[in-house]
C-alpha positions as CSV (number, residue, x, y, z in Angstrom):
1,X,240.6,-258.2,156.1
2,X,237.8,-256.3,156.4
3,X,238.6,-252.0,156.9
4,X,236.9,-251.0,159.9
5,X,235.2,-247.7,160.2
6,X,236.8,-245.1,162.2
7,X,234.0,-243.6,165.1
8,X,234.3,-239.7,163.9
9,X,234.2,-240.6,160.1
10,X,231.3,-239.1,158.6
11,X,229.7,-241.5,156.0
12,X,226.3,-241.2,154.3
13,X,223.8,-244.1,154.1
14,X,222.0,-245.8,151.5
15,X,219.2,-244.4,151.9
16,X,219.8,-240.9,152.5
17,X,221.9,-241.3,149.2
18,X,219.0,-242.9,147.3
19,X,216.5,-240.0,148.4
20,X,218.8,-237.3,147.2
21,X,219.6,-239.4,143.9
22,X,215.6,-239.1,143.4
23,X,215.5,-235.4,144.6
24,X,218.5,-234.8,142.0
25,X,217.8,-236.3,139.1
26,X,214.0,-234.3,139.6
27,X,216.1,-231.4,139.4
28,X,218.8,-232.5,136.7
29,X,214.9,-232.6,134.6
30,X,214.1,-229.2,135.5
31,X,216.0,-226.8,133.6
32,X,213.3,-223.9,133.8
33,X,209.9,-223.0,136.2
34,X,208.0,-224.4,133.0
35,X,209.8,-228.0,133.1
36,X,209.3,-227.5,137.5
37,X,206.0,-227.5,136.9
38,X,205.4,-229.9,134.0
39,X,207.6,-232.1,135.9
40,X,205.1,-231.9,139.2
41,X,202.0,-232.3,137.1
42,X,203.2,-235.6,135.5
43,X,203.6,-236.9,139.4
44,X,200.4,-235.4,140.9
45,X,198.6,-237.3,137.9
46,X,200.2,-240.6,138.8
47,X,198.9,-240.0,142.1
48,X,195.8,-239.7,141.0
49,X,194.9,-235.9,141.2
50,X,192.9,-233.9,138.7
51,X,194.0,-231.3,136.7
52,X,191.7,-227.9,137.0
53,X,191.6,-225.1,134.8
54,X,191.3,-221.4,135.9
55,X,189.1,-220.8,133.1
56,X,186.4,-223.8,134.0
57,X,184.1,-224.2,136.7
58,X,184.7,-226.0,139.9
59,X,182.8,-229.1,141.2
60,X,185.1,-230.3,144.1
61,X,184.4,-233.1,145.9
62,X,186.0,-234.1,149.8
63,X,188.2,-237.3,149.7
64,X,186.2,-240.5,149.9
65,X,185.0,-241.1,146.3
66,X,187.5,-242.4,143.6
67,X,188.6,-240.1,141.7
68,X,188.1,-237.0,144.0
69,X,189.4,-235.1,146.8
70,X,192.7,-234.4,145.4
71,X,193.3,-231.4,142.7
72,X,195.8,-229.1,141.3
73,X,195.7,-225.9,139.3
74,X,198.5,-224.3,137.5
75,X,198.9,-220.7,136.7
76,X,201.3,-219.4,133.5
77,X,202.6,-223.0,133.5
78,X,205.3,-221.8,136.0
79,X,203.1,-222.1,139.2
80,X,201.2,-224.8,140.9
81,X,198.8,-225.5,143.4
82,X,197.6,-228.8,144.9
83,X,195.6,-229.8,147.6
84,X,193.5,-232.8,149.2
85,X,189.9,-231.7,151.0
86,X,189.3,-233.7,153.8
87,X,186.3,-236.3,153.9
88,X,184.7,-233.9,156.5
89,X,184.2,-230.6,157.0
90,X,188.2,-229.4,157.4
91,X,189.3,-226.4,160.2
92,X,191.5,-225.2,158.0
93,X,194.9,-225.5,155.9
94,X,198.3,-226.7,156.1
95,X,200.2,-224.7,153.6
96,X,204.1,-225.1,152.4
97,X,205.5,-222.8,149.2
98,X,208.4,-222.7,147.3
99,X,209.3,-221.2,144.4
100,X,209.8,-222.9,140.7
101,X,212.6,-220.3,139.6
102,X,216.3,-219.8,139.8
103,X,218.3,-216.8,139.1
104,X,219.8,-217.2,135.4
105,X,220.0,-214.8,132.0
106,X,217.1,-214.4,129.8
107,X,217.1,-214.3,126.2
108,X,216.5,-211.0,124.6
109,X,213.8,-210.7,121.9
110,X,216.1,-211.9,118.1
111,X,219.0,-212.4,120.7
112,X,221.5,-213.2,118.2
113,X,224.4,-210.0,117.8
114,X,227.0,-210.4,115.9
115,X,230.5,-209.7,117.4
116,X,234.5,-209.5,116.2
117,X,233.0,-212.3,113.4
118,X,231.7,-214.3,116.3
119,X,227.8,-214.8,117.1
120,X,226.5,-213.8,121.0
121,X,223.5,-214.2,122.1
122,X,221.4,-211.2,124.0
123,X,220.5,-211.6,127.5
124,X,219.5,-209.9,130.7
125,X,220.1,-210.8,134.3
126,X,217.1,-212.6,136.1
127,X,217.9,-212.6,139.5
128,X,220.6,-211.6,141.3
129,X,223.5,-214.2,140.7
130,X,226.7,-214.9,141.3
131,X,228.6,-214.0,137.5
132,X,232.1,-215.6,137.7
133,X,230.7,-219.2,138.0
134,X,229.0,-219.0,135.1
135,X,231.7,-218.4,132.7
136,X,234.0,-221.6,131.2
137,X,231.3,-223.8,131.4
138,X,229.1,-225.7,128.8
139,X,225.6,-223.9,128.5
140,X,222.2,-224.9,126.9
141,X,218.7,-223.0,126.3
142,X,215.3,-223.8,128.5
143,X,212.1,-222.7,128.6
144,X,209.0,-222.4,126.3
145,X,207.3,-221.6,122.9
146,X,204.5,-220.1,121.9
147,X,203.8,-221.8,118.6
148,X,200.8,-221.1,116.0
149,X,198.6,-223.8,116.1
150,X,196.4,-224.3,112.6
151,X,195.7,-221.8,110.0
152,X,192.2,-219.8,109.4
153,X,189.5,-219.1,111.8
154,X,190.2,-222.1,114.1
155,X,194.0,-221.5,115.2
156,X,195.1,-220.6,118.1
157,X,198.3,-220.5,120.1
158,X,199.9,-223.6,122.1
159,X,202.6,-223.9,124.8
160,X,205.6,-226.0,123.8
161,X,208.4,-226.6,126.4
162,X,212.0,-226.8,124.7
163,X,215.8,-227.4,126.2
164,X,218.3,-228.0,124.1
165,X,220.2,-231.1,125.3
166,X,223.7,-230.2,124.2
167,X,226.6,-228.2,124.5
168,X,225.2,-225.2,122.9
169,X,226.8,-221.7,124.4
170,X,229.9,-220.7,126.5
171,X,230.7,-217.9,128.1
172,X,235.1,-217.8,127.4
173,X,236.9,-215.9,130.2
174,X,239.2,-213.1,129.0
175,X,242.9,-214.3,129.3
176,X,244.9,-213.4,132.1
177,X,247.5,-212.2,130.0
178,X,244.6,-209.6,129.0
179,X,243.5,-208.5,132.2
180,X,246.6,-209.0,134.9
181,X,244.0,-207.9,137.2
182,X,241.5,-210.0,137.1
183,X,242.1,-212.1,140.0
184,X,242.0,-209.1,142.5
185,X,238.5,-208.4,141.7
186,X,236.2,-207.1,138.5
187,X,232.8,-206.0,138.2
188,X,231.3,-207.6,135.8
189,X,229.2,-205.5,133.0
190,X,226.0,-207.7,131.7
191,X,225.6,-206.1,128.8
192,X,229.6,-206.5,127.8
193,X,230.6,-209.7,129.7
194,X,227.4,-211.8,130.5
195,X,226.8,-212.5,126.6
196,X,227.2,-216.1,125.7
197,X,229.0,-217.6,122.3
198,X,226.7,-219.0,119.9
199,X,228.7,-219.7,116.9
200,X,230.4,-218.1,113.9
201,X,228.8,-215.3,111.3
202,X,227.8,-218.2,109.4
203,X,225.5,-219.4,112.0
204,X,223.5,-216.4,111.7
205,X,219.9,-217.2,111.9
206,X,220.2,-220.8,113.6
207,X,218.9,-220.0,117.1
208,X,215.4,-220.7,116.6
209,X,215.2,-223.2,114.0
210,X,217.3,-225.2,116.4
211,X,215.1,-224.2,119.4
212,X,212.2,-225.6,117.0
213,X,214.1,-229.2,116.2
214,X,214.6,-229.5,120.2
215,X,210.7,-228.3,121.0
216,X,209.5,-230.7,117.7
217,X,207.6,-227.5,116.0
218,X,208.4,-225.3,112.7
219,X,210.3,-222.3,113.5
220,X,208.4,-220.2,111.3
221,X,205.2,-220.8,114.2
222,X,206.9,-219.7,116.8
223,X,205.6,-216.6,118.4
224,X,206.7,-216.0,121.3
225,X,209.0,-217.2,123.8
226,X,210.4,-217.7,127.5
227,X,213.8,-218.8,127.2
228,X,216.7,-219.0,129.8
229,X,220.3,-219.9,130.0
230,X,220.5,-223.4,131.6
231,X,223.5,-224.7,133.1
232,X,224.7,-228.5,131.8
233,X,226.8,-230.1,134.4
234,X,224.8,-233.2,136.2
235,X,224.6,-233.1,139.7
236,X,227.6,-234.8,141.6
237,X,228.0,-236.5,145.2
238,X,231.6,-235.1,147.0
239,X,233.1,-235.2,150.0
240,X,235.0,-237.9,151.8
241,X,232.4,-239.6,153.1
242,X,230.3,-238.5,149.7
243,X,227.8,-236.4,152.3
244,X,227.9,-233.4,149.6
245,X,226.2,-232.8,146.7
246,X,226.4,-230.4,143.9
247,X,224.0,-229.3,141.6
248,X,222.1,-226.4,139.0
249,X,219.2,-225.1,140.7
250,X,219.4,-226.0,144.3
251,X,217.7,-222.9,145.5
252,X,214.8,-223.9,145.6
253,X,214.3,-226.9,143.4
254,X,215.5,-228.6,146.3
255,X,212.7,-227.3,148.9
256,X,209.7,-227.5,145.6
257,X,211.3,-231.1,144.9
258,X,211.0,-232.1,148.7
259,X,207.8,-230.3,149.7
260,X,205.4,-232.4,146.9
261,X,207.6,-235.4,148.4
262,X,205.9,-234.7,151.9
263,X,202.9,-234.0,150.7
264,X,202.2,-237.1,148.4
265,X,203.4,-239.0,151.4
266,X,200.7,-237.2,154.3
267,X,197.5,-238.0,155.4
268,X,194.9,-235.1,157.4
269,X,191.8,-236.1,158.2
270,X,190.9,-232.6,159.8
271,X,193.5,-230.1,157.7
272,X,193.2,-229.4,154.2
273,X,197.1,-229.8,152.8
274,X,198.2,-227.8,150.1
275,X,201.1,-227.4,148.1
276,X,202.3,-224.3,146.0
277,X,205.2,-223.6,144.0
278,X,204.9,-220.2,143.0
279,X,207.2,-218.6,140.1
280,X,209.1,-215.2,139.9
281,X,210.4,-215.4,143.6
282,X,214.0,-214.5,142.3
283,X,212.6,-211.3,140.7
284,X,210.5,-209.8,143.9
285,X,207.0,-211.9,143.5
286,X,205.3,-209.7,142.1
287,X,204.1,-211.3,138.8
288,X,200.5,-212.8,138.3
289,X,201.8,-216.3,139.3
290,X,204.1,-214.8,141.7
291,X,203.5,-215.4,145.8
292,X,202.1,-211.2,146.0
293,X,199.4,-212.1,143.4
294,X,196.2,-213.7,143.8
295,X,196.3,-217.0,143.1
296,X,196.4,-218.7,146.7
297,X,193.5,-216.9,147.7
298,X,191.5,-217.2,144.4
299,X,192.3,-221.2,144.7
300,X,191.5,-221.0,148.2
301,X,188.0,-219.2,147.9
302,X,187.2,-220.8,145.2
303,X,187.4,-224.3,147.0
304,X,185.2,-223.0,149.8
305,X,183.0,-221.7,146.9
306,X,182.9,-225.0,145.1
307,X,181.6,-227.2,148.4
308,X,179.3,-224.6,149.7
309,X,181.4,-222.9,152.4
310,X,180.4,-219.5,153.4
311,X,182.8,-216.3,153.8
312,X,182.7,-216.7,157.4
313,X,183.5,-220.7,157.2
314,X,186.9,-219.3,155.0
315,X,188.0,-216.8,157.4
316,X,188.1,-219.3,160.8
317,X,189.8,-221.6,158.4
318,X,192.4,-219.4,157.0
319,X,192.6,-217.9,161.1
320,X,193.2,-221.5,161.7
321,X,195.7,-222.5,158.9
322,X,199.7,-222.6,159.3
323,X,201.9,-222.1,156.4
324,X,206.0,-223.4,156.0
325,X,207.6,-221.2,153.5
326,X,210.8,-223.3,152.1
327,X,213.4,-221.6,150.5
328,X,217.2,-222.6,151.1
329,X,219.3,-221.1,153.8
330,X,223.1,-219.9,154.2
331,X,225.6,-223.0,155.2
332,X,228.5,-221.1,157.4
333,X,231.5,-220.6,154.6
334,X,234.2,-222.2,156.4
335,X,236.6,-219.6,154.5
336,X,234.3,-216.6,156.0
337,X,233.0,-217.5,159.0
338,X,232.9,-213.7,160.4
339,X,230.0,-213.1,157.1
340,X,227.4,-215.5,159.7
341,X,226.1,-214.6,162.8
342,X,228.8,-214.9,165.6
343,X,226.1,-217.2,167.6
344,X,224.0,-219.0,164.7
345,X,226.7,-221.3,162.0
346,X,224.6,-223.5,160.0
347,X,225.8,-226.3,158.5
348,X,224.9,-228.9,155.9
349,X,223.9,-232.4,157.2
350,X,223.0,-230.5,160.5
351,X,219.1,-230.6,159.7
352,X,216.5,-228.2,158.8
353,X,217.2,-224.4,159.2
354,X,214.7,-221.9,160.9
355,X,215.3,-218.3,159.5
356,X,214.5,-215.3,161.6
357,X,214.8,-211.5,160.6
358,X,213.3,-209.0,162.9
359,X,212.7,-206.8,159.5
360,X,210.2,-209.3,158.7
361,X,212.4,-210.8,155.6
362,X,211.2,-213.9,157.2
363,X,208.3,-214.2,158.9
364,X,209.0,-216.6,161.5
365,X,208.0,-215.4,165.1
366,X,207.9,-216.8,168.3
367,X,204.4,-218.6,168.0
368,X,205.4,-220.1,164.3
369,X,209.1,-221.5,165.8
370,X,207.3,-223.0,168.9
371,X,205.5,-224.9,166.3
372,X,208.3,-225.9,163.7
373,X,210.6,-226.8,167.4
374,X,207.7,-229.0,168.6
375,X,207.0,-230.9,165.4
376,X,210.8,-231.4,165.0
377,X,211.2,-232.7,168.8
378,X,208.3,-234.9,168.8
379,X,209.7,-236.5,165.5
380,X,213.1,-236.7,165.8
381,X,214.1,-233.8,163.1
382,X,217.4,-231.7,164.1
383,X,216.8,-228.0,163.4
384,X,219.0,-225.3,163.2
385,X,219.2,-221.5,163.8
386,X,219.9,-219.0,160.9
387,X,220.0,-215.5,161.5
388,X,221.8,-212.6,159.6
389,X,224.5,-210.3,161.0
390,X,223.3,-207.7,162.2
391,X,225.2,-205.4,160.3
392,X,224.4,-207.5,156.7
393,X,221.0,-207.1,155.2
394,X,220.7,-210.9,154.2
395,X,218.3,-211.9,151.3
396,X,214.1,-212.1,151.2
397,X,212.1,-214.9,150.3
398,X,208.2,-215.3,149.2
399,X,206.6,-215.8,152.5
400,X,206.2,-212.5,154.3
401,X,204.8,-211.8,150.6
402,X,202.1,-214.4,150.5
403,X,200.9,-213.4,153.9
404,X,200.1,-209.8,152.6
405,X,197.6,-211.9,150.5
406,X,196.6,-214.6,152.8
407,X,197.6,-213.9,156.4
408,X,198.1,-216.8,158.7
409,X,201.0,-218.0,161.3
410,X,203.9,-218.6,159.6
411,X,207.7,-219.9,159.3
412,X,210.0,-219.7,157.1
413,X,212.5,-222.7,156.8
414,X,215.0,-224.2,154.5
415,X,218.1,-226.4,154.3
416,X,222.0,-224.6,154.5
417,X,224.0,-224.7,151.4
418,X,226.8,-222.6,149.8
419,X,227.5,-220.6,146.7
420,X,223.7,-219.4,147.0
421,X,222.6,-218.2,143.1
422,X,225.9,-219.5,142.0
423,X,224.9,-222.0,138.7
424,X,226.0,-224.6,140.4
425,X,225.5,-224.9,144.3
426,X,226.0,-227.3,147.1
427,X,224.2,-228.9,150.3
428,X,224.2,-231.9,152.6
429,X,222.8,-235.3,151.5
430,X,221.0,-236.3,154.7
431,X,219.5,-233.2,154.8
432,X,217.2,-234.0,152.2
433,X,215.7,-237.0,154.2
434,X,215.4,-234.6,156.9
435,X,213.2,-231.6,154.9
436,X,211.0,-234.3,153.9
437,X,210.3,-236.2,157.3
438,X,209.3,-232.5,158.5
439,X,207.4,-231.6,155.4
440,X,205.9,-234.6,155.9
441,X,204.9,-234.4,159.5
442,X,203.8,-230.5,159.1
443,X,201.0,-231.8,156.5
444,X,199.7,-234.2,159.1
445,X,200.0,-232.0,162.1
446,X,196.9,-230.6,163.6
447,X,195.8,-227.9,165.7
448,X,199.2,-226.4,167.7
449,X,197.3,-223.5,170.0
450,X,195.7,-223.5,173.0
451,X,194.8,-220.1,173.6
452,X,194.5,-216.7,171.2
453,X,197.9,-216.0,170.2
């Protein structure tokens, strides 16, 4: 006999499960910003964009001849910016950003330090994370190398992503017969707690010529580095009705992941649509490839430059523009309910989340949520409220920050999840169909005022 389904029970469908799969196992690829970004460019060139270069000059051409109209830039290999010029003359832009990092520990230059006979590896925080999670759990290494290429008068220096793809590190909790307190609180110290187990004293001097196996270079040409504790675990789907899912990196691989998702899938005949994934958001932004530096307005001017647009073409344009900033959002914890707003509870599956702060940590205002409500009405998309308690300072994200750089109406949005900057975090399954449908419809929307606001 065939079970029937009860009319409260929450099950996810097929195809909200097959979107996150793809949205996962994006992630699950991205250990680092470098791979992010790598990652992004191998899609944008299957869609047939073109890869610029900072360095070269620009001949853009508008949509309408193959092989043109849609480009991308990258900047430090951890930030990215793509965009698709109209066939005409556009009014201006519709912007969403992200950011390619998460908060992790970064290896110390020679990291290796050897302790009680035991080898641990040097690191700092990046970020501000959650410590506990991290501990009892298999670790690896990400990031990049900076090898020598060539000997003599024509070498130079190349780029050479690496992650080890084993069970490399731990970080052992002390025993509770050691510490009878340590389940009524401890403050963890990162130099003294936070540094992972590489191996014996024998293994003294392995790090890098296993980095070098994993990146396929000779350890003896590697330079320089970028490397970052990465987190193992795949991602998992839980819940009764499987309408969770756990994973690394959530915030904001999930948002980065979605955004280019929307954006491959939209169409503007009058709006030029770009998307950026900046780098360094975890850290304050203000890095060269970070959302306070330059490069949206340098790719942005240098478009207008490229197809003959003057300075005050660029300035009605950016006047005209709308950007989405998309960073991830506090679920309500159903343990602490009272650390939410007494009015606002987000909740995973419950649709996209609009953040307000009247300290301008998010920069949505009354004009930019009229938008973000409208688009969601008129396309079915539920949306949800998230403000801090007033008495909690909450986080920041990037998008107050790029608008000191290029200023234009703006909202910031995201989708709820808990154990925020934990290494392993969770959200809602349909609510990665939902992020995208809005992403989507936000890079074909088109002019939203109807008088000076």
């Amino acid at each position: 006999m065939q079970k029937t389904t009860k009319k409260n029970e929450h099950r996810v469908g097929a195809r909200d499960r097959k979107i996150a799969e793809t949205i996962l196992s994006q992630i699950s690829a991205s250990p680092s910003a470098f791979h992010v970004i790598h990652g992004m460019e191998e899609k944008l060139q299957r869609a047939g964009f073109v890869r610029l270069a900072e360095t070269d000059a620009w001949k853009l051409l508008p949509l309408g001849k193959k092989g043109t109209g849609r480009y991308y830039v990258t900047r430090n290999s951890s930030s990215l910016i793509a965009f698709v010029i109209p066939k005409r003359d556009f009014a201006g832009c519709r912007i969403a950003a992200s950011h390619s990092d998460s908060p992790s520990f970064k290896l110390k230059e020679a990291p290796e330090k050897e302790d009680a006979g035991y080898i641990r590896l040097n690191v700092e925080g990046y970020g501000g994370m959650l410590c506990a999670p991290w501990f009892d759990r298999p670790l690896a290494i990400a990031g990049r190398l900076l090898v020598r290429k060539g000997r003599g008068a024509g070498s130079g220096i190349e780029q050479h992503l690496v992650q080890t793809d084993r069970d490399l590190l731990m970080l052992p909790s002390l025993a509770i017969h050691m510490n009878r307190e340590a389940n009524d609180g401890y403050k963890y110290n990162a130099q003294k707690d936070m540094l992972p187990v590489f191996g014996d004293a024998a293994d003294t001097g392995r790090l890098m010529p296993i980095l070098a196996e994993a990146a396929g270079v000779r350890a003896k040409d590697i330079l320089g580095s970028d490397l970052f504790l990465a987190v193992r675990e795949a991602p998992v789907f839980w819940g009764a009705g499987e309408q969770f899912m756990s994973s690394p990196r959530l915030d904001d691989q999930e948002c980065a992941w979605c955004s280019l998702e929307g954006f491959l899938a939209a169409e503007n005949a009058e709006q030029m649509m770009v998307h950026c994934v900046f780098d360094n958001e975890e850290v304050g932004s203000r890095t060269k490839q970070g959302a306070a530096s330059t490069f949206l307005p340098d790719v942005l001017k240098r478009i207008g430059d490229s197809l003959g647009r003057s300075a005050e073409q660029y300035h009605r344009s950016i006047a005209n523009s709308f950007m989405i900033s998309a960073d991830n959002a506090h679920a309500v914890h159903p343990a602490y309910p009272d650390k939410a707003d007494p009015v606002h509870h987000p909740r995973m599956n419950g649709g996209i989340v609009l953040k307000y702060s009247a300290s301008q940590k998010y920069t949505t205002d009354g004009v930019s949520a009229a938008f973000v409500r409208d688009l969601c009405e008129k396309n079915g998309i539920p949306v949800q409220t998230f403000v801090n308690r007033s008495d909690e300072a909450g986080g920041s994200t990037l998008g107050n920050i790029a608008n000191a750089q290029v200023s234009m109406n703006t909202a910031d949005i995201g989708l709820a999840q808990l154990a925020m900057h934990s290494p392993y975090e969770s959200a809602g399954v349909e609510d990665v169909r939902h992020l995208i449908r809005f992403l989507q419809a936000f890079y074909c929307s088109g002019p939203f005022l109807t008088a000076d606001v």
